[in-house]
SEPA-108467 format. One record per residue (C-alpha): z, y, x. Coordinates in steps of 0.25 Angstrom, whole numbers, plus 5000, padded with zeros to 4 digits. Each point is the difference from the previous one (the first is absolute). Layout:
ZYX ...
This chain:
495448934791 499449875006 499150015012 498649984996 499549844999 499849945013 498649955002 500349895010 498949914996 501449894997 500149954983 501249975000 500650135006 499250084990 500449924990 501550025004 499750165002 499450004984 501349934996 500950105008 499150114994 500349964987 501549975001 500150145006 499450054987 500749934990 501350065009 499550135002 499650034981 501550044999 500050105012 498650044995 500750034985 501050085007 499050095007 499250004987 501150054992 500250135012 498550025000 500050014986 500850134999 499050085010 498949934992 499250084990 499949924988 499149875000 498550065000 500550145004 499649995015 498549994998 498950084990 499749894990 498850004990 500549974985 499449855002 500649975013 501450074996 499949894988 499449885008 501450015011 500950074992 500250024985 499349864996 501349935006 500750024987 498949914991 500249885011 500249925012 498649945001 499150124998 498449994999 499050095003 498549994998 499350125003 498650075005 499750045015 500650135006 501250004992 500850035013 500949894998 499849955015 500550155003 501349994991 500549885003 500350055016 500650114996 500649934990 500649895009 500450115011 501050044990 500449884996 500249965014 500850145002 500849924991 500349865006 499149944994 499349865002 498549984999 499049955001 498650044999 498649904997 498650035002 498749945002 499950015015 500750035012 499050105003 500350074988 501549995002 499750075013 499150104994 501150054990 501150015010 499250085009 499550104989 501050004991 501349975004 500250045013 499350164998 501050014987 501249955010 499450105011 499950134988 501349974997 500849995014 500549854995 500249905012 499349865000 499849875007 498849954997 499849855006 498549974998 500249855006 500749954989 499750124990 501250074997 500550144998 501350055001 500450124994 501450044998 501149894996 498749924993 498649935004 498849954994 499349905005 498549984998 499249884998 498849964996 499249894991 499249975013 501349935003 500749934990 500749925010 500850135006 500550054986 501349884997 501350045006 500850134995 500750054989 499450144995 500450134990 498650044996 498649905002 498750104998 498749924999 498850105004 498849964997 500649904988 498649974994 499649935014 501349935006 500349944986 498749945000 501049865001 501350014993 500649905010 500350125010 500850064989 500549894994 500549915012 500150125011 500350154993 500849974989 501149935008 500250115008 500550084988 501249924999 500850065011 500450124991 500550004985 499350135000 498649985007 498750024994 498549965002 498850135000 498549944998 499150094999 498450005004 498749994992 499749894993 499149885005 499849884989 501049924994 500949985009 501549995002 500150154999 499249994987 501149884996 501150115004 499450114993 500149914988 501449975001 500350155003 499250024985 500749904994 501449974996 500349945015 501550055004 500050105012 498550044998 499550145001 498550054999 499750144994 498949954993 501249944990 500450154996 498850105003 498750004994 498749965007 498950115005 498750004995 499349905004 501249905002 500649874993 501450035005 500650135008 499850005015 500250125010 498650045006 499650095009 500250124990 501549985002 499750045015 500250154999 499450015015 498849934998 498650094998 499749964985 498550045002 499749925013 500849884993 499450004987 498649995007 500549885009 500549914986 498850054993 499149935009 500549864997 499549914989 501149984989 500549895002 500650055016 500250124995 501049934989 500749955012 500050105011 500250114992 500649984988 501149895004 499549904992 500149845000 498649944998 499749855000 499349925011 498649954996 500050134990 498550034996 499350115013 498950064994 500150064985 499050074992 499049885004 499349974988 499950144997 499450035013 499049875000 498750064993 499150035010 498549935000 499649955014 498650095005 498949915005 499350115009 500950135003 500050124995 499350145008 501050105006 501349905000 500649925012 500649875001 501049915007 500249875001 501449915002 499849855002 500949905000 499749875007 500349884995 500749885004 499949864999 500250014984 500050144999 498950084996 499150105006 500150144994 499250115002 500450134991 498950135001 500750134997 499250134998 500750155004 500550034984 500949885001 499249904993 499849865005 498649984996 499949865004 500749875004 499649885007 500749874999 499649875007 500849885007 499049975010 500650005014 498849985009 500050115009 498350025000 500350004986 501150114997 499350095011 498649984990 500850034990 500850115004 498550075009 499349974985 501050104993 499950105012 498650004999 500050054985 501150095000 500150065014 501450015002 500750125008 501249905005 500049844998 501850005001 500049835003 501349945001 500149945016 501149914999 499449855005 498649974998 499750134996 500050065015 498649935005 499550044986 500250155003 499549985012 498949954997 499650094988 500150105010 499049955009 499250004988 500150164999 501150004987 501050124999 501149884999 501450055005 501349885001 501350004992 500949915004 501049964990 501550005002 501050004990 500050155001 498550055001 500049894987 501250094993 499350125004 498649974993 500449924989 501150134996 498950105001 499149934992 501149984989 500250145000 498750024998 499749924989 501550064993 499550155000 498549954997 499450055012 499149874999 499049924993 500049845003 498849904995 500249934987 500149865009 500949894994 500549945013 500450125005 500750054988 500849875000 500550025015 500550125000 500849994986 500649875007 500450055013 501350035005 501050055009 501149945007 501350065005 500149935016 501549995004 499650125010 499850084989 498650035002 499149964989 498849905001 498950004990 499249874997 499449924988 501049884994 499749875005 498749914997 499450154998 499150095009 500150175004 498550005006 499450094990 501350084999 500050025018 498550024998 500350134988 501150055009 499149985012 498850094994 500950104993 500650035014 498950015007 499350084990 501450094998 500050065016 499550125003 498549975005 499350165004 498749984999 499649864995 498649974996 499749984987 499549854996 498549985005 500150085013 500849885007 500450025014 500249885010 500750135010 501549974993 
């Protein structure tokens, strides 16, 4: 075994150590076949030395009959992150090459450290883990662990196996697979590719799912031979496949997203960028905005601020889920949307005012509160957006609210969108040349109006005490 990787500081000696490293390796695949071929006989028979679900057992093992190249789209909490370790351990048990990809270095970390190394431990199997230059050795074989963080780090060897976690995300670009992953697979007549992870647009994992569905040689999805679940276009392992998951607690977790998440996270399904967010609009939009409020009800306001060419939006909720009334103007003087806004909270005596803080709208707040109005910040980030705009889809899919009949707002929110970011997190915005103040101004209310407030005064006993 080579000593570890000097870290001298010096180029050109590390440079001369990667190309000794890789001679040695390319020296050492015969003696590693050798101690294969004895390990094999004290071997259990591949995917004998660890419990595997039916899904996992098919994902490692069975599936490599159908193809080199084998795609797997499917829902969270599968276990598949789980199943490949131990997976890998006996193929490593083996002599086997490998190479693992991930999203992150921390992940990479994450997953030896849980999942490796306690199965290795239960087992009385002896490693060397080299968390420098992530590689574990087990028996005559290794894997090696990169991640998409670092493309660069990926070119150089020659491997058995290649399994993609997370294949939705690091696949987001095809040139990582194209220029980087796939000329790894040439080292060995035999070697195959694994990507599996839920899906995220339509991608370069999409374009291989394709493939795998179509007539492309050495393509393998199970969606080509097993029938889809209810609620799917093509079959996808979920997280009913995982025999170790709580159904109830799970069940509850997917049933809480709108559709369109729920598609993907949970079902395994490939759902297009810039596919339409909110549904059952129009059928939701048939409320009549309330000049004076009604006795006994309480209200919330969300406002979105606008900008430059964007438009002001107030949006009035009430405590059954109604939006009673919506205000729109594109007036951006500040004396004139703090009227505005101190108007509206005159008539309706809002219990929260849920203003969005980002930029100008910090010494607004401040100075509506000066003026004695229960305003309260929210400061927009690509996830507090995600967070309100998906609980305000799932609304409006189970019918737990009513929207004002208002043409402008119908129109924005059948036009807007989401966009799958090569991170793999999702960002929701209107197409471009359009605006989302109304939608940020519903979604603000609705919030507001959704927490838990004890003991709230009902509309005409406004309280400047907030």
């Amino acid at each position: 075994m080579l000593p570890p990787r000097p870290r001298t500081g010096s180029k050109l000696l590390e440079r001369s150590f990667a190309q000794l490293e890789h001679l040695y390796r390319v020296r050492t695949k015969q003696a590693r076949a050798q101690l294969a071929q004895e390990a094999e006989r004290s071997l259990p028979p591949p995917g004998g030395l660890f419990q595997y679900s039916e899904a996992q057992r098919h994902i490692f093992f069975t599936s490599e009959q159908y193809g080199r190249f084998r795609i797997f789209p499917k829902g969270r909490r599968l276990g598949a992150t789980r199943g490949a370790a131990h997976a890998f351990i006996e193929w490593m048990l083996r002599g086997e090459a490998l190479l693992w990809g991930d999203t992150t270095q921390a992940n990479l970390k994450r997953y030896v450290e849980r999942y490796f190394i306690p199965a290795l431990r239960q087992r009385g199997l002896e490693y060397a883990w080299n968390s420098t230059d992530k590689v574990l050795r087990v028996g005559p074989g290794y894997t090696d662990f990169r991640s998409a963080e670092r493309p660069e780090n990926w070119e150089g060897f020659g491997y058995k196996r290649v399994f993609l976690n997370e294949a939705g995300i690091i696949l987001s670009d095809r040139t990582l697979y194209e220029n980087t992953v796939r000329p790894m697979l040439l080292d060995y007549a035999d070697s195959q590719l694994i990507a599996a992870g839920v899906p995220k647009g339509h991608n370069a994992f999409y374009e291989m799912f394709l493939q795998a569905m179509g007539d492309q040689p050495g393509y393998y999805t199970p969606a080509k031979i097993m029938p889809p679940k209810p609620g799917q276009t093509h079959f996808a392992y979920t997280w009913q496949d995982n025999p170790w998951l709580d159904p109830e607690n799970a069940a509850r977790i997917f049933e809480a997203m709108p559709d369109a998440i729920r598609l993907q996270e949970e079902l395994g399904q490939f759902v297009a960028d810039g596919a339409g967010v909110f549904r059952r609009v129009a059928e939701r939009s048939t409320g009549t905005p309330l000049e004076a409020p009604e006795p006994g009800r309480t209200y919330f306001f969300g406002v979105d601020w606008g900008k430059h060419a964007d438009f002001t939006v107030i949006s009035v909720w009430d405590d059954t889920g109604r939006e009673v009334y919506l205000d729109r103007f594109n007036q951006i003087d500040y004396a004139f949307q703090v009227g505005r806004l101190t108007a509206l909270a005159e008539r309706f005596r809002p219990a929260v005012i849920l203003a969005e803080s980002n930029s100008m709208g910090e010494p607004l707040i401040e100075q509506l509160r000066r003026q004695g109005l229960p305003v309260r910040p929210f400061h927009t980030t690509n996830a507090s957006k995600a967070e309100v705009i998906e609980a305000l889809a799932l609304d409006l899919e189970r019918g737990a609210v009513t929207l004002l009949d208002h043409p402008v707002a119908t129109a924005e929110m059948l036009a807007f969108q989401m966009e799958r970011l090569p991170s793999g997190l999702t960002r929701y915005s209107a197409p471009e040349g359009l605006h989302d103040d109304c939608i940020m101004a519903r979604a603000l209310g609705r919030h507001a109006a959704r927490r838990p407030r004890p003991n709230l005064p009902p509309a005409g006993s406004f309280s400047v005490d907030y």
